[in-house]
TORZATOR-464620 format. One record per atom (N, C-alpha, C, CB): x, y, z. Coordinates in steps of 0.05 Angstrom, whole numbers, padded with zeros to 5 digits, always signed. Glycine has a CB too. Layout:
N
XYZ/...
This chain:
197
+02960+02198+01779/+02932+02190+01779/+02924+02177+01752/+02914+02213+01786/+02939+02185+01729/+02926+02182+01706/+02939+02144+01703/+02936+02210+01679/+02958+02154+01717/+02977+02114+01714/+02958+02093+01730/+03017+02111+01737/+02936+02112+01749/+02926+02082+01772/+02906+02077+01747/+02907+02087+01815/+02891+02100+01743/+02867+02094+01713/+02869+02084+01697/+02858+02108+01698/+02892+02089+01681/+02907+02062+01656/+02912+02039+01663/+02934+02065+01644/+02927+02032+01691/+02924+02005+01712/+02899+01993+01714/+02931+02011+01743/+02878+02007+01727/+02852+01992+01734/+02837+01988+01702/+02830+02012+01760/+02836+02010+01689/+02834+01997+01661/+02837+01975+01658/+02847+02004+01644/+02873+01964+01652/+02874+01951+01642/+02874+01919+01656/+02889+01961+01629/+02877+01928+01681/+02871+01901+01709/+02846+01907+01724/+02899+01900+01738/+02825+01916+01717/+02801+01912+01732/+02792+01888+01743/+02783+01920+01720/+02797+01860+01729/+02792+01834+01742/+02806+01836+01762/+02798+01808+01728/+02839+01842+01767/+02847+01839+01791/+02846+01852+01818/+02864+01839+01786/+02842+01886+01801/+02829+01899+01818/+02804+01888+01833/+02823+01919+01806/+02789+01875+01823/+02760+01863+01834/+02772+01843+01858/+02738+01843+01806/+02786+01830+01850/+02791+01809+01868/+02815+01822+01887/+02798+01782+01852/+02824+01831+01889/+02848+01842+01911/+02818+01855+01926/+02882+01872+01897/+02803+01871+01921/+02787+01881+01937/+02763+01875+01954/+02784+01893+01928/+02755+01841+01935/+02750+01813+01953/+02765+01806+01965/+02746+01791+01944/+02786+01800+01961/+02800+01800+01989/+02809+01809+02002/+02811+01792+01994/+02807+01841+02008/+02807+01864+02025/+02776+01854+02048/+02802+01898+02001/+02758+01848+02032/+02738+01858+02041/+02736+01824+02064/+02710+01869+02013/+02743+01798+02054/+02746+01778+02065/+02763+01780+02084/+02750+01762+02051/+02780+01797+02096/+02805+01799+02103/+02795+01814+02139/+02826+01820+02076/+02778+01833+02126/+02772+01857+02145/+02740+01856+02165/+02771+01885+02124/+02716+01835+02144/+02689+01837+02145/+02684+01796+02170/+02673+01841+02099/+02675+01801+02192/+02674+01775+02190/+02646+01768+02176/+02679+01763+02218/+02625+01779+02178/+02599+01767+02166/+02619+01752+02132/+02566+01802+02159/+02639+01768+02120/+02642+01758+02099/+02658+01739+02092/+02645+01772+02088/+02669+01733+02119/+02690+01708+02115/+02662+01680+02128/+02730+01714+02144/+02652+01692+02139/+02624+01678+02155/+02612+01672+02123/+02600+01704+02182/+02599+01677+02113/+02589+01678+02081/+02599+01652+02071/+02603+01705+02062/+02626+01663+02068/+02644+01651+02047/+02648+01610+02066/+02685+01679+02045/+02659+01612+02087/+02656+01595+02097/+02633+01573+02098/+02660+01603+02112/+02617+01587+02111/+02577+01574+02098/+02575+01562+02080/+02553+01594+02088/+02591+01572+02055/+02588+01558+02021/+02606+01531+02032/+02608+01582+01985/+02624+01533+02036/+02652+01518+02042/+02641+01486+02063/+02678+01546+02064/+02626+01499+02082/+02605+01485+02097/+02588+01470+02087/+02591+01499+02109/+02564+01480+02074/+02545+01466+02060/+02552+01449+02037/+02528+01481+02053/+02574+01442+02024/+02578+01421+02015/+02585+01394+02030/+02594+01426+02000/+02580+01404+02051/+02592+01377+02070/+02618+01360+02071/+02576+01357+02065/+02627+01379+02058/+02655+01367+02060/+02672+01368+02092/+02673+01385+02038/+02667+01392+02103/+02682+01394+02133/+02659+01380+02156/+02691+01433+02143/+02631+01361+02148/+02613+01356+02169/+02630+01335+02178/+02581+01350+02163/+02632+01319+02204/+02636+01299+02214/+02608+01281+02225/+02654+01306+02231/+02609+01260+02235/+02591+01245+02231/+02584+01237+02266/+02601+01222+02208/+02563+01240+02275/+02565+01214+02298/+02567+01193+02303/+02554+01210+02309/+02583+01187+02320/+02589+01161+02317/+02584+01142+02336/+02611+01159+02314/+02581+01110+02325/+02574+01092+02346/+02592+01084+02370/+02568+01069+02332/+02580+01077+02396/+02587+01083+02422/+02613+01060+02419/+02560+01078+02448/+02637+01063+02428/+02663+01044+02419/+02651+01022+02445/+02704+01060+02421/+02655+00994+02430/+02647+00970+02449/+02663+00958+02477/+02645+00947+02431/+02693+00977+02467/+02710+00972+02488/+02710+00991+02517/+02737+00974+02475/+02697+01016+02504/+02686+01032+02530/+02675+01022+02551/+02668+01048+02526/+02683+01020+02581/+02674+01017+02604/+02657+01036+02621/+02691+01012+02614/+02649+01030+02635/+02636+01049+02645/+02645+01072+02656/+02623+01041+02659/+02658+01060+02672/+02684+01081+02686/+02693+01090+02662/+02713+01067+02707/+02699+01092+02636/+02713+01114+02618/+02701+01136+02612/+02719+01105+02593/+02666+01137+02615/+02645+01163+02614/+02654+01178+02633/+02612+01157+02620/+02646+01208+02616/+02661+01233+02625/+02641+01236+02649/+02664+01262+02601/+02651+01249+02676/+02641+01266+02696/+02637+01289+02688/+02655+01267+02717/+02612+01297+02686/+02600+01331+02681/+02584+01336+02709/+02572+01334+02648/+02597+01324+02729/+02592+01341+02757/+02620+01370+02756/+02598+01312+02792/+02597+01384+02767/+02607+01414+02767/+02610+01431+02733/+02640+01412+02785/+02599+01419+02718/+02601+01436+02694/+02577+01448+02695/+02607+01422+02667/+02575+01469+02697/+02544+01488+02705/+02547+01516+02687/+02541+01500+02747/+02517+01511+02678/+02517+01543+02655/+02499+01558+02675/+02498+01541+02614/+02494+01586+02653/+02478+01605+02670/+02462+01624+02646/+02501+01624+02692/+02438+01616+02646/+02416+01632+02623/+02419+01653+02627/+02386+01629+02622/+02397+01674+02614/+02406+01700+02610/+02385+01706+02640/+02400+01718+02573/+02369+01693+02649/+02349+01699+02682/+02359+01698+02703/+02327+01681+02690/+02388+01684+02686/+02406+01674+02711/+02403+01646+02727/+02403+01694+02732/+02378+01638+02718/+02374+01604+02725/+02393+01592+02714/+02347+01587+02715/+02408+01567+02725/+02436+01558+02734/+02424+01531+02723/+02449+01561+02771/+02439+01529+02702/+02431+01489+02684/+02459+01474+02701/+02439+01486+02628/+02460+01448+02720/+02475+01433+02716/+02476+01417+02703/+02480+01426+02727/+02495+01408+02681/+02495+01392+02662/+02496+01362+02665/+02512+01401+02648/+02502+01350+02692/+02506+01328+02706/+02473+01313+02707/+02521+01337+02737/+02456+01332+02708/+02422+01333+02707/+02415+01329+02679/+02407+01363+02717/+02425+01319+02661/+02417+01322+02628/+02415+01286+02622/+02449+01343+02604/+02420+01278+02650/+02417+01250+02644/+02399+01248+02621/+02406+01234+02667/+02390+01224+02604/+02375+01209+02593/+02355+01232+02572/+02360+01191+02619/+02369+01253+02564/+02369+01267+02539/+02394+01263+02523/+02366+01296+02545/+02385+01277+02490/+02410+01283+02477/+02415+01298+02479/+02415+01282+02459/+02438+01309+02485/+02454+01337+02485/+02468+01350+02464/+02472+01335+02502/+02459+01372+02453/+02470+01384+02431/+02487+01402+02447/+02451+01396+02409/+02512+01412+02448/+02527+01428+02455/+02547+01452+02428/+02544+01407+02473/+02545+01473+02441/+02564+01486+02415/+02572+01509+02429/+02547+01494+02383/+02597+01509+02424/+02616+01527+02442/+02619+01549+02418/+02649+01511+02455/+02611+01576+02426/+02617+01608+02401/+02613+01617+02415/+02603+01620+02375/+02626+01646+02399/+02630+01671+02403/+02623+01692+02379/+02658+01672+02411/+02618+01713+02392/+02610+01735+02366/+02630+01744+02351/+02597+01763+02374/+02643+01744+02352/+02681+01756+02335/+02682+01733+02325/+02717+01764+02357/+02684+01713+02320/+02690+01680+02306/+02676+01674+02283/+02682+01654+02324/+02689+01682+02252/+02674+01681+02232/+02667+01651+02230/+02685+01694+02208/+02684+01633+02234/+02669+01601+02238/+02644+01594+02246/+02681+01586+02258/+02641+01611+02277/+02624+01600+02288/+02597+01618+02274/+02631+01600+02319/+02600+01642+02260/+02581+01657+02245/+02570+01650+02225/+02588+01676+02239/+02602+01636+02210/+02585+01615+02197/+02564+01590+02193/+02592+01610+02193/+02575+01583+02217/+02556+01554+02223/+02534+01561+02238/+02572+01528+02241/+02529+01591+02249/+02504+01594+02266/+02483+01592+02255/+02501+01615+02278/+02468+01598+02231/+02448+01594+02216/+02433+01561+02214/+02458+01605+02191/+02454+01543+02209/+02445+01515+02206/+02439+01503+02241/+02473+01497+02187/+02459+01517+02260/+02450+01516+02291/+02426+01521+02298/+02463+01532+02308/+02414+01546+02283/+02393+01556+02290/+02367+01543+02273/+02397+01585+02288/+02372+01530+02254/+02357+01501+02241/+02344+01484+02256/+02375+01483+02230/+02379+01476+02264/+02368+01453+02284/+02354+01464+02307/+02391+01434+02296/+02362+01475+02319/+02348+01478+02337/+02318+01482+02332/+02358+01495+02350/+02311+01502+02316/+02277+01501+02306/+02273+01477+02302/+02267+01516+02280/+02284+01464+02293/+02267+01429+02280/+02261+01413+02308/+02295+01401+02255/+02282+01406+02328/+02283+01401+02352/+02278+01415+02392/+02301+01398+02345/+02268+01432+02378/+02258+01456+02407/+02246+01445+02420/+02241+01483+02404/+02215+01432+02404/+02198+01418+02428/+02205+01395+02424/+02168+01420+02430/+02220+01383+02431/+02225+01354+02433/+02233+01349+02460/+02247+01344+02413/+02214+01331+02482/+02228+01336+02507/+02248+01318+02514/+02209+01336+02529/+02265+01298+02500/+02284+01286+02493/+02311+01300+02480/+02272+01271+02478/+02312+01325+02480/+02331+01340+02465/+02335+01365+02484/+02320+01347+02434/+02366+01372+02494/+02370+01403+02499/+02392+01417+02482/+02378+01407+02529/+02391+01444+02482/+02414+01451+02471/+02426+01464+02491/+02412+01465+02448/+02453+01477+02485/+02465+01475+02506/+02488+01489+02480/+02465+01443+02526/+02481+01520+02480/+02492+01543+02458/+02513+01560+02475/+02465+01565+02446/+02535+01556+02487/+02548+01566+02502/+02564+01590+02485/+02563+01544+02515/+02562+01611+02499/+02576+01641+02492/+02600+01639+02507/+02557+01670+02502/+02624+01643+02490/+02651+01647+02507/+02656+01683+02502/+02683+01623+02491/+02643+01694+02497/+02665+01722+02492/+02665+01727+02514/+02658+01748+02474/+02689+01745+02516/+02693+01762+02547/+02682+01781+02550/+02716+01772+02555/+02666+01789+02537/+02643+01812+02546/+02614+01803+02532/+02653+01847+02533/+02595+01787+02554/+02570+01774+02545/+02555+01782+02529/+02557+01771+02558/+02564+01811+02537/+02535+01834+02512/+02534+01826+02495/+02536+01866+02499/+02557+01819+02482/+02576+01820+02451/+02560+01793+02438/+02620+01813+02455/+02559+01772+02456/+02542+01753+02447/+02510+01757+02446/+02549+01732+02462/+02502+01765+02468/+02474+01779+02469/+02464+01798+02435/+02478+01804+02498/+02481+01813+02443/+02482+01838+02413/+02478+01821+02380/+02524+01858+02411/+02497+01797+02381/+02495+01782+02355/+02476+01772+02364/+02515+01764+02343/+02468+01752+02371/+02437+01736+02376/+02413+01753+02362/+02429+01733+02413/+02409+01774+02376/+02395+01796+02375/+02400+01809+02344/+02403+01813+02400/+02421+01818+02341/+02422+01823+02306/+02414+01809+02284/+02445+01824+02298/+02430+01787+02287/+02410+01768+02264/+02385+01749+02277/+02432+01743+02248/+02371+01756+02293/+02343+01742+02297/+02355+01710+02308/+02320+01741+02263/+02372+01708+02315/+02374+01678+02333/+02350+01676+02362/+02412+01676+02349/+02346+01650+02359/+02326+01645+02384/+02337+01622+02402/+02296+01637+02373/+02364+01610+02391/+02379+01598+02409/+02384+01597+02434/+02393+01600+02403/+02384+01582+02456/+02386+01595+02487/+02415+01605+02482/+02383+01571+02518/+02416+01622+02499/+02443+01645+02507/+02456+01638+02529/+02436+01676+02514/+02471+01621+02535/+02484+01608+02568/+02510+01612+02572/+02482+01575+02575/+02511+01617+02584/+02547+01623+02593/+02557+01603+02622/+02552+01664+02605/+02580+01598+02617/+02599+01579+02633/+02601+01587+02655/+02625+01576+02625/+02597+01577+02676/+02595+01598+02710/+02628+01578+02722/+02549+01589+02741/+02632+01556+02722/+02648+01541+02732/+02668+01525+02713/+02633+01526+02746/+02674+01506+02719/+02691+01496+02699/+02693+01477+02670/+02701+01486+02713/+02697+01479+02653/+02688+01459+02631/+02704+01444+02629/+02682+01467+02606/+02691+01416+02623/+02706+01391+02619/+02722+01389+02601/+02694+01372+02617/+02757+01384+02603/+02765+01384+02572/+02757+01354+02563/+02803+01391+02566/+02742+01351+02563/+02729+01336+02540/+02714+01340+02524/+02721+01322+02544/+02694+01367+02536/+02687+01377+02523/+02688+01396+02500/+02682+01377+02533/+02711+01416+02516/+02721+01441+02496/+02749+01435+02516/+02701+01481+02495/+02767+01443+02489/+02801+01448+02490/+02811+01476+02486/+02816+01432+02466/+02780+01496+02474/+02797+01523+02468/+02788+01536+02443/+02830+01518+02464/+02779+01514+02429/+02778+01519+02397/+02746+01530+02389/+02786+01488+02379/+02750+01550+02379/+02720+01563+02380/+02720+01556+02341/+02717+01608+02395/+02692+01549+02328/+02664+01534+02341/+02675+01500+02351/+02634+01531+02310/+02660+01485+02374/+02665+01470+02386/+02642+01455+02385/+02674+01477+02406/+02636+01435+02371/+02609+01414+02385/+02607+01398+02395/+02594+01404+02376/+02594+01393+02405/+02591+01365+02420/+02560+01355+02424/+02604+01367+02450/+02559+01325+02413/+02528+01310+02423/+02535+01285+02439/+02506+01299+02395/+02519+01298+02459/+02524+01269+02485/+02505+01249+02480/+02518+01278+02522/+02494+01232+02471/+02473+01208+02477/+02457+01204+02503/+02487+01182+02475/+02436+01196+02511/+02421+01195+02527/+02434+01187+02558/+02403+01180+02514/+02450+01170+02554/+02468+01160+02574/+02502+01182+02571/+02472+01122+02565/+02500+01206+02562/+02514+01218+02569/+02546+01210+02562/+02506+01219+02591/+02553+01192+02541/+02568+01188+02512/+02574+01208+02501/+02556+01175+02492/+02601+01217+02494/+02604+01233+02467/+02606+01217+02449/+02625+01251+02464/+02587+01229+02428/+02579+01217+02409/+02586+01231+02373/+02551+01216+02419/+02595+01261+02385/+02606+01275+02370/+02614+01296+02377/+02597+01276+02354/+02646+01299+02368/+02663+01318+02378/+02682+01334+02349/+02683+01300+02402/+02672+01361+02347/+02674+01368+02323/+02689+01392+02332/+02648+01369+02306/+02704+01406+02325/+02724+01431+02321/+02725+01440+02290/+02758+01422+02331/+02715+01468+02293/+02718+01480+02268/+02687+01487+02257/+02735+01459+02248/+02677+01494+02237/+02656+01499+02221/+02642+01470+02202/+02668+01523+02201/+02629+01475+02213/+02604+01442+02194/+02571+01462+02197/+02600+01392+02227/+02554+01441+02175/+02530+01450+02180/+02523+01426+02186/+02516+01465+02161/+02502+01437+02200/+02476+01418+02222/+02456+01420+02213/+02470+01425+02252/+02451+01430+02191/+02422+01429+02170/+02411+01414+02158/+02421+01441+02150/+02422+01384+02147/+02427+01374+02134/+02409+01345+02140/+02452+01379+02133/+02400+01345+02119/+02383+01315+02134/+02393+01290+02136/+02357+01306+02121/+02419+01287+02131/+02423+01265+02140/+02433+01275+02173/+02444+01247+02120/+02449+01288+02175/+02446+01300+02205/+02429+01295+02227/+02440+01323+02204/+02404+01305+02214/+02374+01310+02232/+02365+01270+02245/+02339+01329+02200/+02377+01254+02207/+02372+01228+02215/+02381+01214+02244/+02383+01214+02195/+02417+01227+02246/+02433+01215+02266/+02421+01224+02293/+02464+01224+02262/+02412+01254+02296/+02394+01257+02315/+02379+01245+02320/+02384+01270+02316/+02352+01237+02300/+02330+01221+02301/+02335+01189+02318/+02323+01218+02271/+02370+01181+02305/+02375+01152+02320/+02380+01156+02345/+02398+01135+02310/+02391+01178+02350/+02400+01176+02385/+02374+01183+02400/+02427+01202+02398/+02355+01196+02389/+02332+01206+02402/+02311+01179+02407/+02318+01231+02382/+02317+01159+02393/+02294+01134+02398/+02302+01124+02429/+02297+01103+02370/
């Protein structure tokens, strides 16, 4: 005992940090944290982008039969979102990514709620719904809570949890993002603002 005390004595910096990364290792709020910083420099945001000129019509995705289900149980088909923007974001409560990036989600969405030109479209994948219910509810999210009843388009999501996607009014992806970004950000809110005219 007296050898770990002369040790941490004399390595307490390392001690500090082996036990940051104990705690990063084990905590997701803290890999969620740490990520957020990593986030808000904007280094991992991607951008929306303009509609490619060689696209035909026939190349726009079919979102017949992609259908969510609120927490009332009223049934959104997404095929019906015609001539809005569509904010989409595929998480789960276990996914320090997506824990990370939920705060700036929950941004946007306050800045954009009443806009009747705008839906969101906050899809919960865990395999036990509570689990998503339970986080919402813990940290004060007011995000809608919808879950997948049928099939999702892989165009939409491939698997990879956090997942975004913004469709354009005519139902364009317009941005297709995998991984952690923030949506806080005003140049962000701008690219919204252009698809929303």
């Amino acid at each position: 005992m007296e050898k770990l005390k002369l040790w941490l004595m004399k390595n307490w910096s390392t001690a500090i940090l082996a036990l940051l990364f104990i705690i990063l290792l084990v905590n997701p709020d803290a890999k969620a944290w740490l990520m957020r910083q990593i986030a808000s420099t904007g280094i991992l945001n991607s951008r929306i982008s303009d509609v490619k000129k060689e696209t035909s019509k026939d190349a726009s995705v079919s979102y017949t039969g992609f259908t969510l289900r609120k927490e009332d149980g009223t049934i959104i088909d997404a095929a019906s979102l015609q001539n809005k923007v569509v904010f989409i974001n595929f998480w789960a409560s276990w996914c320090p990514p997506c824990r990370a990036e939920f705060p700036s989600v929950q941004k946007l969405y306050e800045k954009y709620k009443t806009n009747p030109n705008m839906v969101f479209l906050t899809i919960n994948m865990d395999d036990n719904m509570q689990l998503g219910k339970n986080y919402l509810q813990e940290k004060g999210f007011t995000v809608p809570f919808l879950v997948p009843v049928g099939t999702i388009p892989v165009a939409l999501y491939e698997g990879s949890l956090p997942t975004t996607v913004v469709l354009d009014k005519k139902g364009e992806i317009r941005l297709h993002h995998t991984g952690v970004a923030d949506y806080s950000k005003d140049s962000f809110y701008e690219q919204i603002d252009e698809l929303l005219k």
